[in-house]
PDB file of N, CA, C and O in Angstrom:
ATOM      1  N   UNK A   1       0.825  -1.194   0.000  1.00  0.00           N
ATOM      2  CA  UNK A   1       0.000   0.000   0.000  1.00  0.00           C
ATOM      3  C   UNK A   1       0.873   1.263   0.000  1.00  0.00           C
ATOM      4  O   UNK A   1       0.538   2.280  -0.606  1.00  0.00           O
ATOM      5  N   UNK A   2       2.083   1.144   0.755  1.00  0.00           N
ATOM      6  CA  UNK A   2       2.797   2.224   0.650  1.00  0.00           C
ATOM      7  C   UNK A   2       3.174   2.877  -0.629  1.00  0.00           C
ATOM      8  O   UNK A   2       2.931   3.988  -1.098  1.00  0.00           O
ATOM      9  N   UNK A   3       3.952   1.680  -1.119  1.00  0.00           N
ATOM     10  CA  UNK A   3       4.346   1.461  -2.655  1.00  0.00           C
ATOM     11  C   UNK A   3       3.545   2.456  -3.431  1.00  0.00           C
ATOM     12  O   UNK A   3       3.890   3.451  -4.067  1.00  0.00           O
ATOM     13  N   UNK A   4       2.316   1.882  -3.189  1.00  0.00           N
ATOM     14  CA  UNK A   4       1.184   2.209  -4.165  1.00  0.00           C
ATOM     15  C   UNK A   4       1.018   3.763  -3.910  1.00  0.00           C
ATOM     16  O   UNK A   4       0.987   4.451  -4.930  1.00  0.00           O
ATOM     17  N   UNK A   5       0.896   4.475  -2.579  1.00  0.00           N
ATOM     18  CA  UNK A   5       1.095   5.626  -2.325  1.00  0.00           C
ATOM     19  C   UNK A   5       1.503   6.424  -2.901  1.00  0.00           C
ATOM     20  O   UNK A   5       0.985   7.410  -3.425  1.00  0.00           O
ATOM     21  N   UNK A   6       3.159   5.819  -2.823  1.00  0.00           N
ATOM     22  CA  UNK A   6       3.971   6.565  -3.155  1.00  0.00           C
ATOM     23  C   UNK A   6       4.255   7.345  -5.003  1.00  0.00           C
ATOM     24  O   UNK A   6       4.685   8.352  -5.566  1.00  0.00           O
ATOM     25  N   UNK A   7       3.453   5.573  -5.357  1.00  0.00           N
ATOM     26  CA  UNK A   7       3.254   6.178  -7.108  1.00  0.00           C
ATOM     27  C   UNK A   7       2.628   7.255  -7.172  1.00  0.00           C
ATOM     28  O   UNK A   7       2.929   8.327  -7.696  1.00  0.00           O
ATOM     29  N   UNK A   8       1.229   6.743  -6.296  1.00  0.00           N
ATOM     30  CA  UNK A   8       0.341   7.931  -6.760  1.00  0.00           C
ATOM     31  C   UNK A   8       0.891   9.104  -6.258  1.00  0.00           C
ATOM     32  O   UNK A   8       0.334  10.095  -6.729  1.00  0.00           O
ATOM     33  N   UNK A   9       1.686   9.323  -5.556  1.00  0.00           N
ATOM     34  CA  UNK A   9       2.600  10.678  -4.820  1.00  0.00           C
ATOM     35  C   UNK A   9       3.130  11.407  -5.746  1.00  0.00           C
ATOM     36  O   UNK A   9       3.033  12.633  -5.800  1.00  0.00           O
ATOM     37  N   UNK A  10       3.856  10.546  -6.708  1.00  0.00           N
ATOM     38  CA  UNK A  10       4.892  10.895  -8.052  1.00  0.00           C
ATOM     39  C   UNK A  10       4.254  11.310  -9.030  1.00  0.00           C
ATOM     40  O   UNK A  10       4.802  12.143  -9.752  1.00  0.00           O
ATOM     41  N   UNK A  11       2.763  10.800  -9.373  1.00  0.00           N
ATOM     42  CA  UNK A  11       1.622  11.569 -10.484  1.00  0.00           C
ATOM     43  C   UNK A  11       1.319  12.807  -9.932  1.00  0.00           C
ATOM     44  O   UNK A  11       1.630  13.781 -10.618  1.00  0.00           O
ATOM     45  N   UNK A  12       0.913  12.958  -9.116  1.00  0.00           N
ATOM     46  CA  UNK A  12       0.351  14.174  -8.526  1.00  0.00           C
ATOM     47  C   UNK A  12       1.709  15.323  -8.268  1.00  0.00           C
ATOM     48  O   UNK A  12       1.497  16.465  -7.862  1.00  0.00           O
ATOM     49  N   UNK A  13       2.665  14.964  -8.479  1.00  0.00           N
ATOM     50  CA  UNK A  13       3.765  15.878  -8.485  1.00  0.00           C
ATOM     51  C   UNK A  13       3.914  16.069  -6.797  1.00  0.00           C
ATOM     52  O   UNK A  13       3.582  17.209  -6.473  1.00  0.00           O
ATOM     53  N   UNK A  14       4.249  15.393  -5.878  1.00  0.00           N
ATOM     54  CA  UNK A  14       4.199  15.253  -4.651  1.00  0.00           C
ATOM     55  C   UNK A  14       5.636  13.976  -4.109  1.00  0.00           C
ATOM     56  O   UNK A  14       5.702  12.868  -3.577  1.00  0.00           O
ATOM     57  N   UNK A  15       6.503  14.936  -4.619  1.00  0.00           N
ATOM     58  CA  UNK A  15       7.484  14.194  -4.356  1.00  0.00           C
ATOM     59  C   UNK A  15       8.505  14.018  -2.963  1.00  0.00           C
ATOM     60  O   UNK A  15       9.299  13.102  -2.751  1.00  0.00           O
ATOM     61  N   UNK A  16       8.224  15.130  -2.156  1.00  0.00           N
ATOM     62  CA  UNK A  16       8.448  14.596  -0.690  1.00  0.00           C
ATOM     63  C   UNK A  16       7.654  13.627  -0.072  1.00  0.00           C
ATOM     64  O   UNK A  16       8.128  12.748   0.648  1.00  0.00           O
ATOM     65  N   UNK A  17       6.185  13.779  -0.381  1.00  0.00           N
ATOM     66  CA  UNK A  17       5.268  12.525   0.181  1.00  0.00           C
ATOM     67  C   UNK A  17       5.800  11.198  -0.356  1.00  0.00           C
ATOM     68  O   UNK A  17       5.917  10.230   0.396  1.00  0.00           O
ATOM     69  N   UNK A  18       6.140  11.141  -1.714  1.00  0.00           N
ATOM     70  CA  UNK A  18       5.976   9.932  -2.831  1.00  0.00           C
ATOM     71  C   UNK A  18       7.712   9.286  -1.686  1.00  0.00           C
ATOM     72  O   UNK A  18       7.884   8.215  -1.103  1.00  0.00           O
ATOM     73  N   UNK A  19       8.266  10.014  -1.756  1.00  0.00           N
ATOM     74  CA  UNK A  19      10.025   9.687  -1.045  1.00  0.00           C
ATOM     75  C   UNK A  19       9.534   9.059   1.027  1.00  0.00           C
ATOM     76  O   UNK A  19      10.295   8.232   1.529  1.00  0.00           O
ATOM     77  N   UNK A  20       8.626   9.448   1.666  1.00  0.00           N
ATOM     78  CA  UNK A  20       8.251   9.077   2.467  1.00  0.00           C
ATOM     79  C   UNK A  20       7.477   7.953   2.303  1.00  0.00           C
ATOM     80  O   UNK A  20       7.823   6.986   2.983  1.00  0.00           O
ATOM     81  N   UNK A  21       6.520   7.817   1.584  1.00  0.00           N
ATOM     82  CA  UNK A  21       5.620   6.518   1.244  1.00  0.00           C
ATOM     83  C   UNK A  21       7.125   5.544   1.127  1.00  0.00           C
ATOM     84  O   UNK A  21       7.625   4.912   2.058  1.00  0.00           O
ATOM     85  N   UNK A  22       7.701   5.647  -0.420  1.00  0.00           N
ATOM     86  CA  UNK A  22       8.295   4.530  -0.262  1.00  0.00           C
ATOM     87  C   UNK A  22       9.917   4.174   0.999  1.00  0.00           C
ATOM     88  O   UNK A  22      10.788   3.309   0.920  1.00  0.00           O
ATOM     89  N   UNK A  23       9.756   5.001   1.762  1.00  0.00           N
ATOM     90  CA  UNK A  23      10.584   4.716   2.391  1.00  0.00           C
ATOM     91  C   UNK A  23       9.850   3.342   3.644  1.00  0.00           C
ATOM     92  O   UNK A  23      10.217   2.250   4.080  1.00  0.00           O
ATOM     93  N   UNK A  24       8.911   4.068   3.764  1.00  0.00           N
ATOM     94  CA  UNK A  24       7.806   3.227   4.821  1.00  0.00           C
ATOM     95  C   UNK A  24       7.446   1.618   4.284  1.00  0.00           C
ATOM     96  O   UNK A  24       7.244   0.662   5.034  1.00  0.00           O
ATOM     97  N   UNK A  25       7.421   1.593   2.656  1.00  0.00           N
ATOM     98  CA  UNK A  25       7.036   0.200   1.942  1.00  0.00           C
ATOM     99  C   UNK A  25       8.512  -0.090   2.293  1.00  0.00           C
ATOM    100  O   UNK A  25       8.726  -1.085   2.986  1.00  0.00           O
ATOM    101  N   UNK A  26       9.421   0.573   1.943  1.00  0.00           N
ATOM    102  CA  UNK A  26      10.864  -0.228   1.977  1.00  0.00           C
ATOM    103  C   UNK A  26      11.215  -1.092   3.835  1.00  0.00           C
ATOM    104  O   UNK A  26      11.487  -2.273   4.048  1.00  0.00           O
ATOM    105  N   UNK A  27      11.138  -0.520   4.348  1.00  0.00           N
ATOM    106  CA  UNK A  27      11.152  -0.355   5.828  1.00  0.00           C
ATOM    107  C   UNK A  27      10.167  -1.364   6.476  1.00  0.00           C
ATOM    108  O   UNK A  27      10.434  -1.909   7.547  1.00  0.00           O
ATOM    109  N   UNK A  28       9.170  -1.565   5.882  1.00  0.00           N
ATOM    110  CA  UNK A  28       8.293  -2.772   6.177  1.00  0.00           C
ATOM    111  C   UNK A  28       8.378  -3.764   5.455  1.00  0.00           C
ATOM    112  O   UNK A  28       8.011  -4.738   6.112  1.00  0.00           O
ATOM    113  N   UNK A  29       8.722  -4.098   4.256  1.00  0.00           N
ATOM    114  CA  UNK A  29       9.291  -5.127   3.655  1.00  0.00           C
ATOM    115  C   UNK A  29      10.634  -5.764   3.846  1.00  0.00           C
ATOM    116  O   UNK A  29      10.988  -6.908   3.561  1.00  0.00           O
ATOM    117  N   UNK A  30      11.325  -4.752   4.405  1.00  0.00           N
ATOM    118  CA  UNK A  30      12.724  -5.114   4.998  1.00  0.00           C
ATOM    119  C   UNK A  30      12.445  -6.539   6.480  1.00  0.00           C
ATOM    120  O   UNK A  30      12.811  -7.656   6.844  1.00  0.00           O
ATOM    121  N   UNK A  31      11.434  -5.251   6.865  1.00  0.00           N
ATOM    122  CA  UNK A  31      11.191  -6.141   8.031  1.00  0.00           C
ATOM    123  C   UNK A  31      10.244  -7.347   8.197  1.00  0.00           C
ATOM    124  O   UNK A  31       9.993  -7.986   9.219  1.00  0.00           O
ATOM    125  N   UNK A  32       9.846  -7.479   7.114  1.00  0.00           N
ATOM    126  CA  UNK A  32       8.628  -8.642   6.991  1.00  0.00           C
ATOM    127  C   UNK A  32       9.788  -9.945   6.245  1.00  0.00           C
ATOM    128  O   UNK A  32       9.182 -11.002   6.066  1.00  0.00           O
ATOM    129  N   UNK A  33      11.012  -9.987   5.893  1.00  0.00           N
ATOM    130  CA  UNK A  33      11.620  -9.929   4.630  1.00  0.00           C
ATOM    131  C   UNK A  33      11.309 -10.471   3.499  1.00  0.00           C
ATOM    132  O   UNK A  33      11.671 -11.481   2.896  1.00  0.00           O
ATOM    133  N   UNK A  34      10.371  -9.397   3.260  1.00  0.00           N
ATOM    134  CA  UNK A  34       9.657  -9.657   1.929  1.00  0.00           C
ATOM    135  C   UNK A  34      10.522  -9.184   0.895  1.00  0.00           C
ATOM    136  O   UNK A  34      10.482  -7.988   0.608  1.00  0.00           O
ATOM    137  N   UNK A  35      11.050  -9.710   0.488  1.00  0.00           N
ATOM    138  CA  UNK A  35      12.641  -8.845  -0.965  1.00  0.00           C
ATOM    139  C   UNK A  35      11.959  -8.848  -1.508  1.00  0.00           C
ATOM    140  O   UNK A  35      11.776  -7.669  -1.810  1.00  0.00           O
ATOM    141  N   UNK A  36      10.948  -9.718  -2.197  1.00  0.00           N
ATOM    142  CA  UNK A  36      10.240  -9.024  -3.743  1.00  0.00           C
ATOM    143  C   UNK A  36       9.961  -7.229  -3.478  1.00  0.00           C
ATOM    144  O   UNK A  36      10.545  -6.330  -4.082  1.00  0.00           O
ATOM    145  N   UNK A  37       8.872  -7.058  -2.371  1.00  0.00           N
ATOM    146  CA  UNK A  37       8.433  -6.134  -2.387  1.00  0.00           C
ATOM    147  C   UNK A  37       9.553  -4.812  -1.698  1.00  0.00           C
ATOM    148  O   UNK A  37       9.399  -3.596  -1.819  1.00  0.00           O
ATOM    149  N   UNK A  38      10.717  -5.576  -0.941  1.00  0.00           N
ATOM    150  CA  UNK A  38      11.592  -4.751  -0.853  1.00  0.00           C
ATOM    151  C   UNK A  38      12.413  -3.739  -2.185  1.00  0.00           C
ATOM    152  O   UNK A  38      12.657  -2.539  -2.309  1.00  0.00           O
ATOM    153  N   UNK A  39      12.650  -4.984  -3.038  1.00  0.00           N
ATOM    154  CA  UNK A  39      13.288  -4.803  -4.234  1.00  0.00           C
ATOM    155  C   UNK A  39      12.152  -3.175  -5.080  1.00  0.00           C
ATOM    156  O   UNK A  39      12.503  -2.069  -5.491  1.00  0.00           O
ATOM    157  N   UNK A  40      10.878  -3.822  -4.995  1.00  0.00           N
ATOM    158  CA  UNK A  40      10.049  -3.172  -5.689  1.00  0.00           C
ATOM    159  C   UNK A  40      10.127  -1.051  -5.329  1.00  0.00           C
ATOM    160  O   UNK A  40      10.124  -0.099  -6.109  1.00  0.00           O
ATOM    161  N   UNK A  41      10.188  -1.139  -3.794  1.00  0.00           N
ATOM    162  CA  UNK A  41      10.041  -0.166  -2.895  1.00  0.00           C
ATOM    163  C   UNK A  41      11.677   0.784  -3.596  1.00  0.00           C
ATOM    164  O   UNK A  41      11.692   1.821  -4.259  1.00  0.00           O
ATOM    165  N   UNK A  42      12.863  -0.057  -3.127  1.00  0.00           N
ATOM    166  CA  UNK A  42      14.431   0.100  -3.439  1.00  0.00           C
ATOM    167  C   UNK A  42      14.181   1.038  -4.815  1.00  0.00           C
ATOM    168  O   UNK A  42      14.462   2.219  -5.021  1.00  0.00           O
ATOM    169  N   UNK A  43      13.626   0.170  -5.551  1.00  0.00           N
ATOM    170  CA  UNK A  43      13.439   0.529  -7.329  1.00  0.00           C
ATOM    171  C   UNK A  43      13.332   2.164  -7.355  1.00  0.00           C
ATOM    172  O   UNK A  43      14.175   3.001  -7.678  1.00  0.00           O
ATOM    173  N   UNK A  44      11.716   2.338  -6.805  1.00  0.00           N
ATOM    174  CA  UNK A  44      10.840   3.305  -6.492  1.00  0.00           C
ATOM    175  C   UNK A  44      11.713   4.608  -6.039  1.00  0.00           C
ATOM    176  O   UNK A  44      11.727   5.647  -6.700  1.00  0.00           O
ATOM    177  N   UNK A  45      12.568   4.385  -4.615  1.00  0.00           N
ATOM    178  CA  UNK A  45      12.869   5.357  -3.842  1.00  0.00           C
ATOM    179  C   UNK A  45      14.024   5.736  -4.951  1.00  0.00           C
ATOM    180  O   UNK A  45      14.092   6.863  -5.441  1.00  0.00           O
ATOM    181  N   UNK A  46      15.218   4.315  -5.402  1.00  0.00           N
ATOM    182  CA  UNK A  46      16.293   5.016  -6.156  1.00  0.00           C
ATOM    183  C   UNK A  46      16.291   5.983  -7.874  1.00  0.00           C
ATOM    184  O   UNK A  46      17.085   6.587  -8.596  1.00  0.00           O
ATOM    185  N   UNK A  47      14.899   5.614  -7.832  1.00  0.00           N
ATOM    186  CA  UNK A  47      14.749   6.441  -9.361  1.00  0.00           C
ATOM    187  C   UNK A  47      14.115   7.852  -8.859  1.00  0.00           C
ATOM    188  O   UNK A  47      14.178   8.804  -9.637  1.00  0.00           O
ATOM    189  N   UNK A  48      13.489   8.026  -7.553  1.00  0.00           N
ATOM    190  CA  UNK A  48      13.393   9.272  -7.248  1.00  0.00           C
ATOM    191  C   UNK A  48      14.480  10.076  -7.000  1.00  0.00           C
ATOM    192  O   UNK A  48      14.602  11.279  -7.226  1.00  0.00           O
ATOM    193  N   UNK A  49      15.385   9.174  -6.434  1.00  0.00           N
ATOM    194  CA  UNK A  49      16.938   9.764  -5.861  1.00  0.00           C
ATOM    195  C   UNK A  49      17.693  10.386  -6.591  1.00  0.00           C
ATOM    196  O   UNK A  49      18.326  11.410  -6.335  1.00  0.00           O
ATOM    197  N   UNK A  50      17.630   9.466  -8.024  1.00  0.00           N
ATOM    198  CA  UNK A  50      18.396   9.438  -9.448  1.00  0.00           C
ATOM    199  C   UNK A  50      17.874  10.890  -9.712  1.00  0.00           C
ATOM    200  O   UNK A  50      18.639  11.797  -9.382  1.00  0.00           O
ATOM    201  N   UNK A  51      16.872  11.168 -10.171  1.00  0.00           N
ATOM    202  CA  UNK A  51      16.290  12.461 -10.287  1.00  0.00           C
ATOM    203  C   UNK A  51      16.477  13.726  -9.843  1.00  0.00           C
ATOM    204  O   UNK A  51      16.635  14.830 -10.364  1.00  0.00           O
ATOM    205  N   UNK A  52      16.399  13.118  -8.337  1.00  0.00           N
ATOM    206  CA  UNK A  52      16.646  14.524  -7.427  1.00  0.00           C
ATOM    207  C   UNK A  52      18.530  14.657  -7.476  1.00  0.00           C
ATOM    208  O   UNK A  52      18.935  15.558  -6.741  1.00  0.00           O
ATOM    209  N   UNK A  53      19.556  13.947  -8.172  1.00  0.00           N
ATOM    210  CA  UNK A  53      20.889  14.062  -8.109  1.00  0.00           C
ATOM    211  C   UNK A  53      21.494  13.390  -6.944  1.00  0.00           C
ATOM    212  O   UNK A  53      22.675  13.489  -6.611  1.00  0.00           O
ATOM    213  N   UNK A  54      20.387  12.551  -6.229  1.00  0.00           N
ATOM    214  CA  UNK A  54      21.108  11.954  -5.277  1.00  0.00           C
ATOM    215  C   UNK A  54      21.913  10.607  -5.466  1.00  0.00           C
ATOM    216  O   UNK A  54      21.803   9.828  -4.519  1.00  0.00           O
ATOM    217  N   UNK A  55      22.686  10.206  -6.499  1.00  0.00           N
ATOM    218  CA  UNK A  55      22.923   9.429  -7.729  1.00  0.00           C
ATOM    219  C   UNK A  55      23.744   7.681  -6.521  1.00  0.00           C
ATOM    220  O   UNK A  55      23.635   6.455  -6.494  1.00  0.00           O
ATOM    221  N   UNK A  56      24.613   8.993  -5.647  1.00  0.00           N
ATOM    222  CA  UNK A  56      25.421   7.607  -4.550  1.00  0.00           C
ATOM    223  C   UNK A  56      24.208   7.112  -3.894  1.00  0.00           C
ATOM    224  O   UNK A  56      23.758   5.982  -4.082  1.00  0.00           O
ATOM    225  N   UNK A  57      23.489   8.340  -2.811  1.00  0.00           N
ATOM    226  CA  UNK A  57      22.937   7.426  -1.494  1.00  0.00           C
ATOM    227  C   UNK A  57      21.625   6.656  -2.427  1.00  0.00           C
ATOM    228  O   UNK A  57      20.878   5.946  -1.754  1.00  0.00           O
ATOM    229  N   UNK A  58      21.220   6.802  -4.428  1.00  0.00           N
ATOM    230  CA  UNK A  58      20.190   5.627  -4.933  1.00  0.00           C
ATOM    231  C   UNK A  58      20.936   4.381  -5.367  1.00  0.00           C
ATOM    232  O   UNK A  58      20.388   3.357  -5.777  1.00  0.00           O
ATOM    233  N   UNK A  59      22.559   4.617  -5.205  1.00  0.00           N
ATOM    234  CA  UNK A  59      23.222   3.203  -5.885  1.00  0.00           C
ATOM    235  C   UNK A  59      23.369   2.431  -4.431  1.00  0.00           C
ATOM    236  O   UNK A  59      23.025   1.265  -4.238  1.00  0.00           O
ATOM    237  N   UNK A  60      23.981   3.362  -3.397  1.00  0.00           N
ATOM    238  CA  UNK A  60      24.055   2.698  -1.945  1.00  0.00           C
ATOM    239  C   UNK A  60      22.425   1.712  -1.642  1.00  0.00           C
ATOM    240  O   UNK A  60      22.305   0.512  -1.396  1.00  0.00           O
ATOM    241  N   UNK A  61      21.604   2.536  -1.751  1.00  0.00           N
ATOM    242  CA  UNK A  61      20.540   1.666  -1.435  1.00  0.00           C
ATOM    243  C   UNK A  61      19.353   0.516  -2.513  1.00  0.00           C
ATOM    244  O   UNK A  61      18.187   0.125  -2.461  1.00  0.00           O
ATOM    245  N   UNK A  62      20.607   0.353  -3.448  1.00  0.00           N
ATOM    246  CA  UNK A  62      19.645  -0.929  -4.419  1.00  0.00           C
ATOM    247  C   UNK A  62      20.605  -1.428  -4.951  1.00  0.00           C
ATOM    248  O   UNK A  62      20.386  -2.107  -5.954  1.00  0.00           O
ATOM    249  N   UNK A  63      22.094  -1.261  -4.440  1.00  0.00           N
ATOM    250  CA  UNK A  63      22.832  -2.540  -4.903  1.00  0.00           C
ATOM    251  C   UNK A  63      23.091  -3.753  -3.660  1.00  0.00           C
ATOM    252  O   UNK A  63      23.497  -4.894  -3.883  1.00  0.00           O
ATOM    253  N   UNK A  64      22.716  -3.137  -2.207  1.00  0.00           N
ATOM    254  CA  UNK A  64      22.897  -4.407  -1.749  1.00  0.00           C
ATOM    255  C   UNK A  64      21.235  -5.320  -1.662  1.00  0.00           C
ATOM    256  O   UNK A  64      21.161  -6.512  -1.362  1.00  0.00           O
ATOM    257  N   UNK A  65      20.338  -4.669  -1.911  1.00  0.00           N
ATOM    258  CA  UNK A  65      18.898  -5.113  -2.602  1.00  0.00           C
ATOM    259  C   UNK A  65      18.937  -5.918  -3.510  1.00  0.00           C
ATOM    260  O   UNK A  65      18.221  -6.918  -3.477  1.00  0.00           O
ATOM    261  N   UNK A  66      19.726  -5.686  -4.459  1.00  0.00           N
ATOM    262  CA  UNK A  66      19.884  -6.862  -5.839  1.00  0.00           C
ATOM    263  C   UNK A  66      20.881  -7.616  -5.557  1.00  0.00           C
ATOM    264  O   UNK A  66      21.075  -8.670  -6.164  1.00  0.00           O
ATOM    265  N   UNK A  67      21.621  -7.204  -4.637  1.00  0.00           N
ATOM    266  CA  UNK A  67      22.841  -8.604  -4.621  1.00  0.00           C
ATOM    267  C   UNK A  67      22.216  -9.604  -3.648  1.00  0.00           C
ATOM    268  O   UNK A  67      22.496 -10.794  -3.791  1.00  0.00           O
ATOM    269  N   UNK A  68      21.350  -9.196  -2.620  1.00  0.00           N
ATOM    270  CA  UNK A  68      20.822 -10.312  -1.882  1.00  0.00           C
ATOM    271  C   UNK A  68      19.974 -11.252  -2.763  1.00  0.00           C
ATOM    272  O   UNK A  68      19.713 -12.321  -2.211  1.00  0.00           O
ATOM    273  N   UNK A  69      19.548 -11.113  -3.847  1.00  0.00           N
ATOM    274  CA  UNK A  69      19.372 -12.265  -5.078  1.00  0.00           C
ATOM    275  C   UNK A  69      20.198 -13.534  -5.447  1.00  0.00           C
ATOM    276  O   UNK A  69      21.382 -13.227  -5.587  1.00  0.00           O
ATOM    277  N   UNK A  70      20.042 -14.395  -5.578  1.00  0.00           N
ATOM    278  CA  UNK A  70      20.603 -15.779  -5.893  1.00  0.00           C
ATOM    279  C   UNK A  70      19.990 -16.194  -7.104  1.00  0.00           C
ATOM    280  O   UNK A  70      20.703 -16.470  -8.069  1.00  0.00           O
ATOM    281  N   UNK A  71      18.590 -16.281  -7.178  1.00  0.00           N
ATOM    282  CA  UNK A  71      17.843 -17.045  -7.692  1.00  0.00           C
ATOM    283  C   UNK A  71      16.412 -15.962  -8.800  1.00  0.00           C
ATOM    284  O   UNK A  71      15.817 -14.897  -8.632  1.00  0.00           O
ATOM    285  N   UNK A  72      16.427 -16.633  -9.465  1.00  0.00           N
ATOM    286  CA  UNK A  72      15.589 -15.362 -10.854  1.00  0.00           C
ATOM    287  C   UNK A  72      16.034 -14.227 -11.248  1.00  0.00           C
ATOM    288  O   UNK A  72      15.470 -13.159 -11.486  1.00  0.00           O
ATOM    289  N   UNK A  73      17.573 -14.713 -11.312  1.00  0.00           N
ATOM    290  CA  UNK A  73      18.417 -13.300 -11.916  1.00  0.00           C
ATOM    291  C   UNK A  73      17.410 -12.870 -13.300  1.00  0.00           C
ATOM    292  O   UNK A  73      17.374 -11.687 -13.639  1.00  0.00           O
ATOM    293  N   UNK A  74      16.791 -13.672 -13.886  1.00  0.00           N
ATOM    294  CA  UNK A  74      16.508 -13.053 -15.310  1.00  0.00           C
ATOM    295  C   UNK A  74      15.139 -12.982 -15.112  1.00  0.00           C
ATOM    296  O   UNK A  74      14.409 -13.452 -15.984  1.00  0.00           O
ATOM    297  N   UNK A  75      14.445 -12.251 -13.673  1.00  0.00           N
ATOM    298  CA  UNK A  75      12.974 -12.089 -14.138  1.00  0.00           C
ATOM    299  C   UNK A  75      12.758 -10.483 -14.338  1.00  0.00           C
ATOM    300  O   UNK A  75      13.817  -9.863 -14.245  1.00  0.00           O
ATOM    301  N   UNK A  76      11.578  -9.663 -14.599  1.00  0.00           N
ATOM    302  CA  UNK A  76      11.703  -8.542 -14.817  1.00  0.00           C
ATOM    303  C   UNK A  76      12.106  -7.766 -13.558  1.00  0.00           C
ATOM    304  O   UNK A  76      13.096  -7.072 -13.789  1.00  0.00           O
ATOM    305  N   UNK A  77      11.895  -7.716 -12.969  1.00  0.00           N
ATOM    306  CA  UNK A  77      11.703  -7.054 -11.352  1.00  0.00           C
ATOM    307  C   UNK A  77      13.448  -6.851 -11.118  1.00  0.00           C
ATOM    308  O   UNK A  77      13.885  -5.705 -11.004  1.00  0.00           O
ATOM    309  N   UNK A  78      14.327  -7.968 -11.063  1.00  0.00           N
ATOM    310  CA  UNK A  78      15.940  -7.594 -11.695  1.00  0.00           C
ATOM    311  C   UNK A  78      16.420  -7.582 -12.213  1.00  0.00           C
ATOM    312  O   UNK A  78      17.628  -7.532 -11.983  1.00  0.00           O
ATOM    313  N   UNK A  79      15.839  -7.621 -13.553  1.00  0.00           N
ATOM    314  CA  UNK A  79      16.375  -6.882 -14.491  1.00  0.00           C
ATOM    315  C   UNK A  79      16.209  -5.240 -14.830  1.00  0.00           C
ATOM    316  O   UNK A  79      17.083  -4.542 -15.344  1.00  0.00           O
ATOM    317  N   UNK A  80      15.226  -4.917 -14.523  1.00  0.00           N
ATOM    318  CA  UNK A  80      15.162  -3.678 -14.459  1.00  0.00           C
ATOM    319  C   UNK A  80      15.737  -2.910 -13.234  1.00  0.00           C
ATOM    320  O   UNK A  80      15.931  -1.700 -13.352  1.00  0.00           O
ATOM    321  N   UNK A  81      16.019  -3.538 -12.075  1.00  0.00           N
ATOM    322  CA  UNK A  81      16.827  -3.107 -10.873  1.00  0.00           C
ATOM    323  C   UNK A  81      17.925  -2.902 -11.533  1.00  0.00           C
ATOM    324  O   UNK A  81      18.189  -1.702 -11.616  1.00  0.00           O
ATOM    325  N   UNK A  82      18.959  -3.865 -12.231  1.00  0.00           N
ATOM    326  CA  UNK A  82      20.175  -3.983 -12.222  1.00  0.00           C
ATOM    327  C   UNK A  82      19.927  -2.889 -13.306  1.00  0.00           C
ATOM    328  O   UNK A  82      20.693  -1.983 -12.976  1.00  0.00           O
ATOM    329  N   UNK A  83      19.117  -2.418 -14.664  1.00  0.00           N
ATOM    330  CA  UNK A  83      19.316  -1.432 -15.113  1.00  0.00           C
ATOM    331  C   UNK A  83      19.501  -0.421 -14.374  1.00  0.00           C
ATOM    332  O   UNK A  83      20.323   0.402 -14.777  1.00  0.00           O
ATOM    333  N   UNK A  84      18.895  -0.203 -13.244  1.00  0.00           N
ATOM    334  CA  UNK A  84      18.944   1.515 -12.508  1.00  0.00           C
ATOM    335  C   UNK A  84      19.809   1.648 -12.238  1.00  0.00           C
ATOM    336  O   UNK A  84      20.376   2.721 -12.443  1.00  0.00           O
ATOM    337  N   UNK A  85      20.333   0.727 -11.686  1.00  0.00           N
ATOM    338  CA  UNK A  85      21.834   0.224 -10.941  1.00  0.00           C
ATOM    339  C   UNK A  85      22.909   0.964 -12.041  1.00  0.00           C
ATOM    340  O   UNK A  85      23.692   1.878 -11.778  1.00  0.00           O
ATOM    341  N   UNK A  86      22.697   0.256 -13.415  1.00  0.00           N
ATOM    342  CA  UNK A  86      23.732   0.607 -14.324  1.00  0.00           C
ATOM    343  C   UNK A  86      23.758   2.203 -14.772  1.00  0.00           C
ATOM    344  O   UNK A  86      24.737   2.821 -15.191  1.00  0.00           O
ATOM    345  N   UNK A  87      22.783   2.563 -14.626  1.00  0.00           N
ATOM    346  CA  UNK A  87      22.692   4.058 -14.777  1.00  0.00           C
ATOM    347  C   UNK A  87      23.269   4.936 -13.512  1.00  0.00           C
ATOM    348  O   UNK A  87      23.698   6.089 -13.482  1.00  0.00           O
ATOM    349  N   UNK A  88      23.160   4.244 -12.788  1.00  0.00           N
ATOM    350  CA  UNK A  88      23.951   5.034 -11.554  1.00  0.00           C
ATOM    351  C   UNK A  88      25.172   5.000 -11.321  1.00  0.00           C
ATOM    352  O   UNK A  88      25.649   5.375 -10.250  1.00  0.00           O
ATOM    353  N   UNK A  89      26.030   4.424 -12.547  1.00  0.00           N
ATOM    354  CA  UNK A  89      27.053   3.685 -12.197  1.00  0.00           C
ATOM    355  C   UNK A  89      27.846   5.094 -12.611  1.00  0.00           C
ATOM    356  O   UNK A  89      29.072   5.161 -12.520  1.00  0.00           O
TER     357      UNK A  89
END
């Protein structure tokens, strides 16, 4: 639900809310350890980050997100992580 928040935060041009929502999905998925939906949240917050020029603290927080992966390196969800990743590089 946060997640979801937070999109709708980013349409509405509400981008301190949209950066709080997904910090809260990230933060509860961490703690549930739900990684899908962690990963999903990570995605979310680091392409806001990317945006706002915060380019380190969005690579700091979704490369150790995708490295805790082993298994479905090739589904969409990391593959498109590891793209953000590469753009931050």
């Amino acid at each position: 639900m946060h997640r979801l928040a937070a999109e709708l935060a980013l349409a509405e041009g509400d981008k301190v809310n949209a950066e709080l929502q997904f910090g809260e999905a990230l933060a509860l998925a961490t703690a549930q350890s739900a990684r899908t939906w962690e990963l999903r949240a990570a995605k979310g917050l680091a392409r806001l980050w990317r945006e706002a020029g915060r380019v380190d603290e969005a690579r700091a927080l979704l490369a150790p997100v995708l490295g805790s992966f082993t298994e479905g390196l090739d589904t969409r969800g990391l593959i498109e992580g590891k793209a953000i990743l590469d753009e931050l590089a």
